[in-house]
Structures are given as structure tokens and as C-alpha cells.
C-alpha positions in Angstrom: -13.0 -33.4 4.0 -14.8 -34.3 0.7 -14.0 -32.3 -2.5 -17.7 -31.7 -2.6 -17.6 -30.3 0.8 -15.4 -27.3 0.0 -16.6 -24.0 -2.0 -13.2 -23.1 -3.5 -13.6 -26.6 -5.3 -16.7 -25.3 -6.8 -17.3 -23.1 -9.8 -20.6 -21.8 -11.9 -20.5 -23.6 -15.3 -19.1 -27.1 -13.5 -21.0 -30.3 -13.7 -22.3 -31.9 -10.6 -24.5 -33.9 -8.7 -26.8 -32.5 -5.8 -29.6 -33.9 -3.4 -32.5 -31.3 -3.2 -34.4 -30.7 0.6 -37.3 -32.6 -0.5 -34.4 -35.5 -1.5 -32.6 -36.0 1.5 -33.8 -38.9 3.4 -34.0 -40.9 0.3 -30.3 -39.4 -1.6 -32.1 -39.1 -4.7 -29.4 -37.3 -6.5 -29.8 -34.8 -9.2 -27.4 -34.1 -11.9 -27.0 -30.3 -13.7 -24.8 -27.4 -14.4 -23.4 -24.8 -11.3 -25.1 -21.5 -12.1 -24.3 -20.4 -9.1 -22.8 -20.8 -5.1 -24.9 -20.4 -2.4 -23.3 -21.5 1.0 -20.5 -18.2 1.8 -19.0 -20.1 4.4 -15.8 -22.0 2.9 -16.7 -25.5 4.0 -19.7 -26.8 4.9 -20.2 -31.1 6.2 -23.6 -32.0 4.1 -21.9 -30.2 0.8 -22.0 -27.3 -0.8 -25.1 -25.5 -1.4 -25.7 -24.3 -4.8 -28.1 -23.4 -8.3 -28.4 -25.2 -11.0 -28.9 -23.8 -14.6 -32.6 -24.7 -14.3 -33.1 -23.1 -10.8 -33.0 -26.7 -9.1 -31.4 -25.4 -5.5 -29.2 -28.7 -3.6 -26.5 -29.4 -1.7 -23.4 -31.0 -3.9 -22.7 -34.2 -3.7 -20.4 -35.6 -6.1 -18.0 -33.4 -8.7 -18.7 -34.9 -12.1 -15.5 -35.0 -14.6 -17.9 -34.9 -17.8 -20.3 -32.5 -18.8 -23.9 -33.2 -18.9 
């Protein structure tokens, strides 16, 4: 399983990238800031669903190492 894919990997205030609804069939990604976690399970196979600082609401795809 992807780190991306796993909700302990993911904490508010990390930098990440996320594919909105409305962005799915083309993978348009999105980068921003964690505000907060929105999936409870502890996994989930499409990524974790979160908030970004600006409100933008996505599913995680990639853990960025720098911030944006």
C-alpha cells in the first residue's frame, strides 16, 4: 500500500498533492497544505481524503517533501 493511501501518514500542516471529484477522470492534481483529515477509516485504496488550507476537498495523491 501507497504512503498516500494510509491516514497515519498524514498530518494537518503537511504538503501534498490531491485530485478533487470534479478531477478524477482527467488526474489533474492539486497541490496545497493538510488543514485537515477527512477519511476515519485508517486506509483507504483511492487515497486519503482530506482539506486543504483554502477549503479545496481531494483525495491525496502524492506526499510532497517541500513546502509549498
Amino acid at each position: 500500500m501507497e504512503p498516500h493511501m494510509i491516514r497515519a501518514n498524514i498530518q494537518p500542516g503537511m504538503a501534498v498533492e490531491i485530485v478533487k471529484k470534479e478531477d478524477q477522470r482527467t488526474g489533474k492534481r492539486t497541490q496545497g497544505i493538510v488543514q485537515r483529515l477527512l477519511t476515519n477509516s485508517p486506509n483507504h485504496p483511492r487515497g486519503i481524503k482530506v482539506r486543504l488550507t483554502d477549503g479545496t476537498v481531494g483525495r491525496v495523491q502524492a506526499i510532497l517533501k517541500q513546502q509549498v
